[in-house]
C-alpha positions in Angstrom: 9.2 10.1 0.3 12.5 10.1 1.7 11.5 12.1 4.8 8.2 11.8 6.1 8.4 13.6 9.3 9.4 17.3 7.5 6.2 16.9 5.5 4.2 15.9 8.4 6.2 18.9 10.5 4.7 21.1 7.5 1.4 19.7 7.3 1.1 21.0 11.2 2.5 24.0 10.4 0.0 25.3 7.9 -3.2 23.5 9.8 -5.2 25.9 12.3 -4.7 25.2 15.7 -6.9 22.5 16.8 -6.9 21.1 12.8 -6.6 17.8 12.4 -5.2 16.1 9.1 -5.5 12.0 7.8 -3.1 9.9 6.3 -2.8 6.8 4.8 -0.1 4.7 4.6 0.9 1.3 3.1 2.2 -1.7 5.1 3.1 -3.7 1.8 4.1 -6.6 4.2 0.2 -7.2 4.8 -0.1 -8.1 1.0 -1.2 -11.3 0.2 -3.6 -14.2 -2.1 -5.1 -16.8 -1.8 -4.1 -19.3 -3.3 -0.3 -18.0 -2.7 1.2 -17.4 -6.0 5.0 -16.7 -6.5 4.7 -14.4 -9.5 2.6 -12.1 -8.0 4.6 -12.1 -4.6 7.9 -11.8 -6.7 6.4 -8.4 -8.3 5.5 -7.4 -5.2 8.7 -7.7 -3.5 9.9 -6.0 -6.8 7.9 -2.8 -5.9 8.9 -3.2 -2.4 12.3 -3.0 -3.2 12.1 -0.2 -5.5 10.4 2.0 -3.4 13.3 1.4 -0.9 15.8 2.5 -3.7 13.8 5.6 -4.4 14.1 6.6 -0.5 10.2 5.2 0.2 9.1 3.2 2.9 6.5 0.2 1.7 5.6 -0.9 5.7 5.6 2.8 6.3 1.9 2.7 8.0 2.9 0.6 11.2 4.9 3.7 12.1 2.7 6.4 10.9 2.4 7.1 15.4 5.6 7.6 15.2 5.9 9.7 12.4 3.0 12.1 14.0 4.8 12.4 17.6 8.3 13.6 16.0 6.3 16.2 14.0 5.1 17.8 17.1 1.3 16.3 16.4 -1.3 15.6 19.4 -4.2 13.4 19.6 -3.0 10.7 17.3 -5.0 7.9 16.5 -3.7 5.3 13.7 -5.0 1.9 13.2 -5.2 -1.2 10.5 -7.6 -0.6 7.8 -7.9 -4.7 6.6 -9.0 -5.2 2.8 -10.1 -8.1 1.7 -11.8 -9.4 -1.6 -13.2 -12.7 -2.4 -16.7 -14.5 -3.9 -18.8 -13.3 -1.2 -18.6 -9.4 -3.2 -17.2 -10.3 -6.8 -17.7 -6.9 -7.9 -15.2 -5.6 -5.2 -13.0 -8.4 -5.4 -12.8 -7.7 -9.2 -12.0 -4.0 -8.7 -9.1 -4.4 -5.6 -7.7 -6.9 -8.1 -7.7 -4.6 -11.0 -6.3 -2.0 -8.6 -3.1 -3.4 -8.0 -2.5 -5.4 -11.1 -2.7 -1.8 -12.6 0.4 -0.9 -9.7 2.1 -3.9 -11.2 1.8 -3.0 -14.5 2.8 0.9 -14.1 6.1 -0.2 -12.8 7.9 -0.9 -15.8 9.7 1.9 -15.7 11.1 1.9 -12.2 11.9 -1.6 -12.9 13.3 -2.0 -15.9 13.1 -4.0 -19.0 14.2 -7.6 -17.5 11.0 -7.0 -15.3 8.4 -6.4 -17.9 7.6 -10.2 -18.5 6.9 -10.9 -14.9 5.4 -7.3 -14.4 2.7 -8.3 -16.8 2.4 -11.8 -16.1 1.4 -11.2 -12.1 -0.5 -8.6 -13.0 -2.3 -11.4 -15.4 -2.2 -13.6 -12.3 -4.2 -10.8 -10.2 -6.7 -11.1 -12.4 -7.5 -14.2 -12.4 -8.2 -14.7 -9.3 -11.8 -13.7 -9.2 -12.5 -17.2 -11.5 -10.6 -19.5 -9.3 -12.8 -21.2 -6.3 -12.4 -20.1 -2.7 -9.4 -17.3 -4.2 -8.8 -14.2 -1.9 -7.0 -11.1 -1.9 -5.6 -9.5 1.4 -4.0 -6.0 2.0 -3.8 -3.8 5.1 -2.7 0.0 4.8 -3.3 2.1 8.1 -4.7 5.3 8.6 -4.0 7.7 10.6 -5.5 11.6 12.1 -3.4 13.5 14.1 -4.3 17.1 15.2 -2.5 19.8 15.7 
């Protein structure tokens, strides 16, 4: 969204005194596998950068503090949220894969026709991972309650 604090500055408004609300943010920059693979990251920095275009923020969460003072917000507390998946739970691993090589896949439209090939082929990629030895998955959004 192209301006976070008047939706947080209307969030307090409508809360009851001494309400409190939770957010939670992405920090795309905390995205990553294991093994490294350059599809995947190249799709990723394709949704980065069309969430930029489209006014968005995709390593919004680091400043979701921030975001809470301007709005007139008290008792802020926002921290990392670390996600990982690997072998040790394969049936989470399998599901935060799926989860973002289904992102991947739905942004065809924002990105165009050109993109569709590599769109599909990291999303591919994603799922692979679960059948490759020692293969991880990292993200790390932040969450944040403020009160009013």
């Amino acid at each position: 969204m192209p301006a976070p604090v008047e939706v947080l500055r209307e969030v307090r408004r409508v809360l009851k005194i001494g309400g409190c609300c939770h957010f939670i943010e992405v920090d795309n920059a905390s995205f990553r596998t294991v093994p490294e693979d350059q599809e995947v990251m190249r799709a990723m920095s394709a949704l980065n950068d069309a969430q930029q275009r489209s006014g968005g923020d995709p390593y919004l969460g680091k400043g979701l503090g921030e975001l809470f003072r301007e709005a007139g917000f008290e008792k802020i507390d926002v921290r990392p949220r670390p996600i990982s998946g690997s072998a040790s739970d394969p049936v989470f691993f399998r599901a935060f894969v799926e989860e973002f090589a289904e992102i991947f896949e739905s942004l065809d439209d924002a990105l165009g026709p050109e993109m569709t090939a590599h769109i599909h082929a990291a999303a591919g990629r994603l799922r692979s991972l679960p059948g490759i030895e020692g293969a991880e998955m990292h993200y790390c959004p932040w969450m944040g309650r403020a009160t009013r």
